[in-house]
N, C-alpha and C positions, 0 to 999 in steps of 0.2 A: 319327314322322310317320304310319306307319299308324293307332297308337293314337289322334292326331288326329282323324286321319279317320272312324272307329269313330263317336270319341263323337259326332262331330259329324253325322252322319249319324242317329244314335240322338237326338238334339237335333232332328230333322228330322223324321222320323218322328214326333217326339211331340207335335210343332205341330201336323205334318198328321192327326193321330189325330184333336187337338182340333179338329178342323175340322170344322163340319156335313157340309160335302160333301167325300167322303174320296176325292176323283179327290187324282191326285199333282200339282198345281200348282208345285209349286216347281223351280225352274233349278237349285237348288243342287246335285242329283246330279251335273250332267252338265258342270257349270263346274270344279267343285273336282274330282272323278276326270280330267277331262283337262286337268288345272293350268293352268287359266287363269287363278287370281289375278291375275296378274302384268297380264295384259289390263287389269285393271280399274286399274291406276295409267296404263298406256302409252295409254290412247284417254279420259284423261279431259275432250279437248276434241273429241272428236267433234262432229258437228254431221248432224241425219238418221238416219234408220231405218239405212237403206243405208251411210251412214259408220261409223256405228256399228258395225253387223253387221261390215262387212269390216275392220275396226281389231279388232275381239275375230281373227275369224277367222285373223287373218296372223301372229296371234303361237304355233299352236298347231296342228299338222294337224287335231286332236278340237276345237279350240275351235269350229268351226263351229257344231255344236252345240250348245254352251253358247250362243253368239250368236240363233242359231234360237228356242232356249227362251226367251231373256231378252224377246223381243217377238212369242212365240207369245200369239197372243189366248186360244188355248183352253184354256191351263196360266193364265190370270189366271182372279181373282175376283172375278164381280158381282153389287157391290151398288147398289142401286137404280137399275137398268141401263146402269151404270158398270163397263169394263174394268178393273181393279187388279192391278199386280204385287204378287204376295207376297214382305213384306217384313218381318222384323221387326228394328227398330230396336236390340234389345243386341248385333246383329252388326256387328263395323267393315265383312266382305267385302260385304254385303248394303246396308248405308248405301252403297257405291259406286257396287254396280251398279244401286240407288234412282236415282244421279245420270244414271251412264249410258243407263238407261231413256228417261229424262226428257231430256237432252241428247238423243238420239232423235227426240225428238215436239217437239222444236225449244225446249226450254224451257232455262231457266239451269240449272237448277239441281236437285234434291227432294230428299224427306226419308222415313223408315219413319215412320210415323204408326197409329195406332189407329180404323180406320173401323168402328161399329157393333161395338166389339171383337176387329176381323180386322186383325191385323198387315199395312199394306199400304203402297206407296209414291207419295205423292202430288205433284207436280211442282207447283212455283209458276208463277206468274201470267205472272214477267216471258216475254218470248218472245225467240227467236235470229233468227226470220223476216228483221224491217226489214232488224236490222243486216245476217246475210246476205248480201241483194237487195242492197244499198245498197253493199257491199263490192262485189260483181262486175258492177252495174251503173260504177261507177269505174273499174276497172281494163278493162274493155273497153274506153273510151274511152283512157284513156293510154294502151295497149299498141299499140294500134293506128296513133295517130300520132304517137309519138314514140318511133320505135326502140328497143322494149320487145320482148317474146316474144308473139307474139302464138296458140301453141299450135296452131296449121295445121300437119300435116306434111306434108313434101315430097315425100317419098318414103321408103320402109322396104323390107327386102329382107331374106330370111329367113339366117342365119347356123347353120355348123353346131359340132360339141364345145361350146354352150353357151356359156358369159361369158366370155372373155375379154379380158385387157388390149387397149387401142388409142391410137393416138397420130396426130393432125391434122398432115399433111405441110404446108409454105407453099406445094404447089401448088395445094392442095386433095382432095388425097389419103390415104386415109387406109392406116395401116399396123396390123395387128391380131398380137395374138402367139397362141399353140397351146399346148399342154398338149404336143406332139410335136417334130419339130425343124424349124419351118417357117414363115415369116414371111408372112403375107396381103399384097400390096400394092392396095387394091382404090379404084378410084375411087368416088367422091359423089358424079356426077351419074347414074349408074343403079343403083349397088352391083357392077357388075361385077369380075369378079378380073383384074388387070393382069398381076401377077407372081407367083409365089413365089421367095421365096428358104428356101433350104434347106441347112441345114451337118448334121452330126455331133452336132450337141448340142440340147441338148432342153430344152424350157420357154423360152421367151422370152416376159418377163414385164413389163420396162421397155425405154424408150426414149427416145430424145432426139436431136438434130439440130445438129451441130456447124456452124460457122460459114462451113464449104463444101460444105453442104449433104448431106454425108454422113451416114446413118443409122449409130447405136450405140446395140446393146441387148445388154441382159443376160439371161444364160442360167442360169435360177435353177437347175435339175438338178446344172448343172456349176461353177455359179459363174464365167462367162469371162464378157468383155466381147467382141464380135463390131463391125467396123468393116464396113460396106455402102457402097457405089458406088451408089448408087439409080439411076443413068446409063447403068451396065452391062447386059451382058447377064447371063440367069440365071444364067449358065458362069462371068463374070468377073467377081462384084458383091461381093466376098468380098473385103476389101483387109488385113486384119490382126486376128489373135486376141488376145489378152490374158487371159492367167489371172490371177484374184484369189482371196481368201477369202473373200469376201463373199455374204451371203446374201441377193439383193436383194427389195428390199420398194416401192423408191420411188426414181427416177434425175431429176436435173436438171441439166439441162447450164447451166456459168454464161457470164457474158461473158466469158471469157478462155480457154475452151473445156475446161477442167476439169469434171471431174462430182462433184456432191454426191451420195454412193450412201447413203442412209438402206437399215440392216439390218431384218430380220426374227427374227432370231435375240440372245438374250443374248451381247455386252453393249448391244444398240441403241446403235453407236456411228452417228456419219455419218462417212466416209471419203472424203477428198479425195483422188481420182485425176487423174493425169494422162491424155486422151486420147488419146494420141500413144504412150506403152508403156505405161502403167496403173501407173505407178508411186504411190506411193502421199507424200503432197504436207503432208496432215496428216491427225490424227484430232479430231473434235469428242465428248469423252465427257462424258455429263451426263445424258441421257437413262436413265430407268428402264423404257422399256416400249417397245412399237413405234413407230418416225416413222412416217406417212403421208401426211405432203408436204412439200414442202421449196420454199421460193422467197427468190430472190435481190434483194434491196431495191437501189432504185438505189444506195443509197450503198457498196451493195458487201458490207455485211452479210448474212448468209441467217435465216431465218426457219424455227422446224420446229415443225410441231404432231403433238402424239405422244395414246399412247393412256393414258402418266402423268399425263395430265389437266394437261398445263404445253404452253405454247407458248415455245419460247427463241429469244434472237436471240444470234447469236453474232460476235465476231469473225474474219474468213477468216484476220488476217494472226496473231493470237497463236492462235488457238482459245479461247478463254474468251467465256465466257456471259454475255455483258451486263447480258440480260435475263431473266426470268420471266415468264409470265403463268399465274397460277393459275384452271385451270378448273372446273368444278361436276362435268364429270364427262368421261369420255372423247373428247379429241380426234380426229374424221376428216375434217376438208378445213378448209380456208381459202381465201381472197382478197384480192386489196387493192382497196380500194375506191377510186374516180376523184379519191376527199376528202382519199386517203392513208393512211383509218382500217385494220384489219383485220378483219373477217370470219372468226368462227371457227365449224364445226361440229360438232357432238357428239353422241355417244351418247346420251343421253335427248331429241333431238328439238331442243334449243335451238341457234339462232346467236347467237352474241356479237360486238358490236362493241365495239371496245377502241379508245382515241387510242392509237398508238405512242407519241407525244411525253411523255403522260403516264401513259402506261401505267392511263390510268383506263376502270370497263368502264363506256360509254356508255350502252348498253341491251342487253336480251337480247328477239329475237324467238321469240316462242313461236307454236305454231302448226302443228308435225310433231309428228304421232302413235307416231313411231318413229324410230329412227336416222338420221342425217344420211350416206349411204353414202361411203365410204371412196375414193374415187377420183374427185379434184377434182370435188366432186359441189353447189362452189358457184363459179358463173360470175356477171362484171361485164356488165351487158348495157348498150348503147349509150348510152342514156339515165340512165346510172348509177345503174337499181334492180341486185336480186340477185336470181338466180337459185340455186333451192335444188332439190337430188333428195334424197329419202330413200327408206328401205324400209317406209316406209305407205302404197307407192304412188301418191303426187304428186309434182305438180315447184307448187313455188310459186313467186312473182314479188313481193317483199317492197318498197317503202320503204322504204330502210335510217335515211331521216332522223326518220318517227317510226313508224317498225316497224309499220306497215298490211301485212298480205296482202294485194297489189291485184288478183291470182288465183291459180286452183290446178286446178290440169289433173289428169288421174287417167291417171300414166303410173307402170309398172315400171323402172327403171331402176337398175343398177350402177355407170354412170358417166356423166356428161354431159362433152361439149366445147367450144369454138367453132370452127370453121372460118374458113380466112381469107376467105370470101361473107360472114361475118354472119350465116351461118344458126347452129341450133345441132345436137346430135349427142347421140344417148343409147344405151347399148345393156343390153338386158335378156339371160334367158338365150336370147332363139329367133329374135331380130333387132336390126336397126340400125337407127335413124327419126332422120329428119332433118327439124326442124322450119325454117319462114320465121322 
């Protein structure tokens, strides 16, 4: 790898030798030394200066830089008093960020081309503008009146230790976990802290809401299951421990008030506990890598999309796999859609719509710049578009029927929710915002 870099560098230099004017124009230093290749595959649908930039920037503390350079005026070359990126065309990295450049300054597309003999990158005709305007001139209007997202927030309130797990009570309350031994109980209509609750053990990371209303979460440190009185007072809200094996990653409570605990640790099995002494009920084994969600289909079958790139449907009552669906690349959230389809998100940005029935993949929305984040990070909203968070920075609002972005708001977010108002819920690492 360094020898790489060596020649490639000395390849750089020898261009810009050939160069009339010997100022250092080229990006190339400051992209490839703070490895930002990778940028240049992850934001190849940028759209904007500014999208651009920040899609290089977020994949790379140094890519800043690189980003900076790629649409500094004063590192181009002009000719016949024309701004030019230096570019020369036998390079694949260089043909990329030609594209990226040029995706920038609102165009489809460019190419390294040969101006007056100056290796440089020149952007085609077509433009992104219309399309653009015409995209978010739409989705304002249907968001607005017909029970869409309509990106207003309600209120946000600063949170402390950073991201953590949370989970939306049916009071409208919400319940947040700690990295320490101590459960946030904090209302959504100002963010104020109601309760703590507070045991002996440390990390609580999942949660879920049995069918009388009692909270149970997992305490990933120690591996127990912990039963809460939500009812009680802070002295008496503590109703039954449960020790397991289990290394939790992702807890769903089903109808019949058993928990599907998807692990984090090899063998990524799901284990079928009983709520009541945490007995253990079945194992679902088949998974090769992380589950990070798990949902229970009316018909009583569960549903688990993992980061083996398969989403399985399984049977509760034998344990065997029904089903498969093969994904393009790492699974982290899903949904069910109001049509019945599923809703899958993944690591290279894309969501896939799959029929159950026939397990055929409908369409894939493309349109995230980055990962689809990993904690239900795609919500059903009223109107039956979808709601998307990734780590590019946006939440998008998609058409699932022919895969339109009908907006795209520029929020950080690790997890999004719904609450039982209709509003929705998101939280990054330094607060909670609670969108209309």
């Amino acid at each position: 790898m360094f020898n790489a870099k060596i020649f490639l560098i000395c390849i750089l230099f020898s261009i810009i030798e050939a160069s009339s004017d010997r100022k250092l124009k080229y990006w190339l230093i400051s992209c490839e030394f703070n490895g930002c290749t990778y940028a240049f595959n992850t934001c190849f649908n940028c759209i904007g200066e500014n999208n651009c930039k920040e899609c290089i920037s977020s994949t790379h503390q140094g890519c800043s830089i690189c980003a900076n350079d790629i649409f500094n005026e004063d590192l181009m070359e002009v000719i016949d008093g024309v701004n030019y990126l230096v570019c020369d065309p036998i390079h694949l990295i260089q043909t990329k960020v030609c594209h990226l450049f040029c995706r920038g300054q609102f165009k489809t597309t460019g190419q390294c081309v040969r101006v007056n003999n100056i290796p440089v990158c020149e952007c085609s005709s077509e433009s992104l503008t219309t399309l653009t305007s015409t995209t978010t001139k739409e989705s304002t209007t249907s968001n607005e009146s017909s029970g869409g997202f309509s990106g207003t927030l309600n209120i946000s309130f600063g949170i402390p230790y950073g991201y953590q797990k949370f989970f939306t009570l049916p009071d409208g309350d919400l319940v947040r976990g700690s990295s320490s031994n101590f459960i946030e109980v904090r209302s959504m209509e100002d963010g104020s802290l109601k309760k703590t609750l507070t045991s002996s053990y440390v990390n609580p990371n999942v949660f879920g809401i049995l069918s009388n209303g009692d909270l149970i979460a997992g305490y990933a440190s120690n591996k127990t299951l912990l039963v809460w009185d939500l009812n009680g007072t802070e002295n008496e809200s503590l109703k039954r421990i449960m020790q397991t094996t289990d290394s939790f990653q992702y807890l769903t409570v089903l109808e019949n008030d058993d928990l599907a605990i998807a692990q984090n640790q090899y063998p990524y099995d799901i284990i079928i506990r009983s709520s009541q002494n945490g007995m253990i009920k079945k194992i679902l084994a088949g998974h090769k890598d992380i589950v990070y969600q798990i949902i229970e289909l009316p018909n009583g079958n569960l549903l688990s999309c993992s980061y083996d790139k398969t989403v399985k449907e399984w049977n509760l009552t034998s344990g065997l796999v029904l089903k498969s669906l093969m994904l393009t690349s790492h699974g982290s959230s899903m949904a069910l859609l109001k049509n019945g389809n599923l809703a899958v998100g993944q690591l290279d940005g894309t969501i896939s719509i799959w029929n159950l029935e026939s397990d055929f993949l409908i369409r894939n929305l493309i349109g995230h710049l980055g990962k689809i984040c990993y904690h239900d990070c795609l919500q059903i909203l009223e109107n039956g578009d979808l709601l998307s968070a990734s780590y590019d920075r946006t939440i998008k609002v998609w058409n699932v029927y022919d895969g339109i972005i009908k907006n795209s708001y520029r929020f950080l977010v690790h997890q999004i929710g719904t609450l039982p108002s209709g509003n929705f819920i998101g939280s990054s690492s330094i607060q909670i915002l609670v969108w209309n």
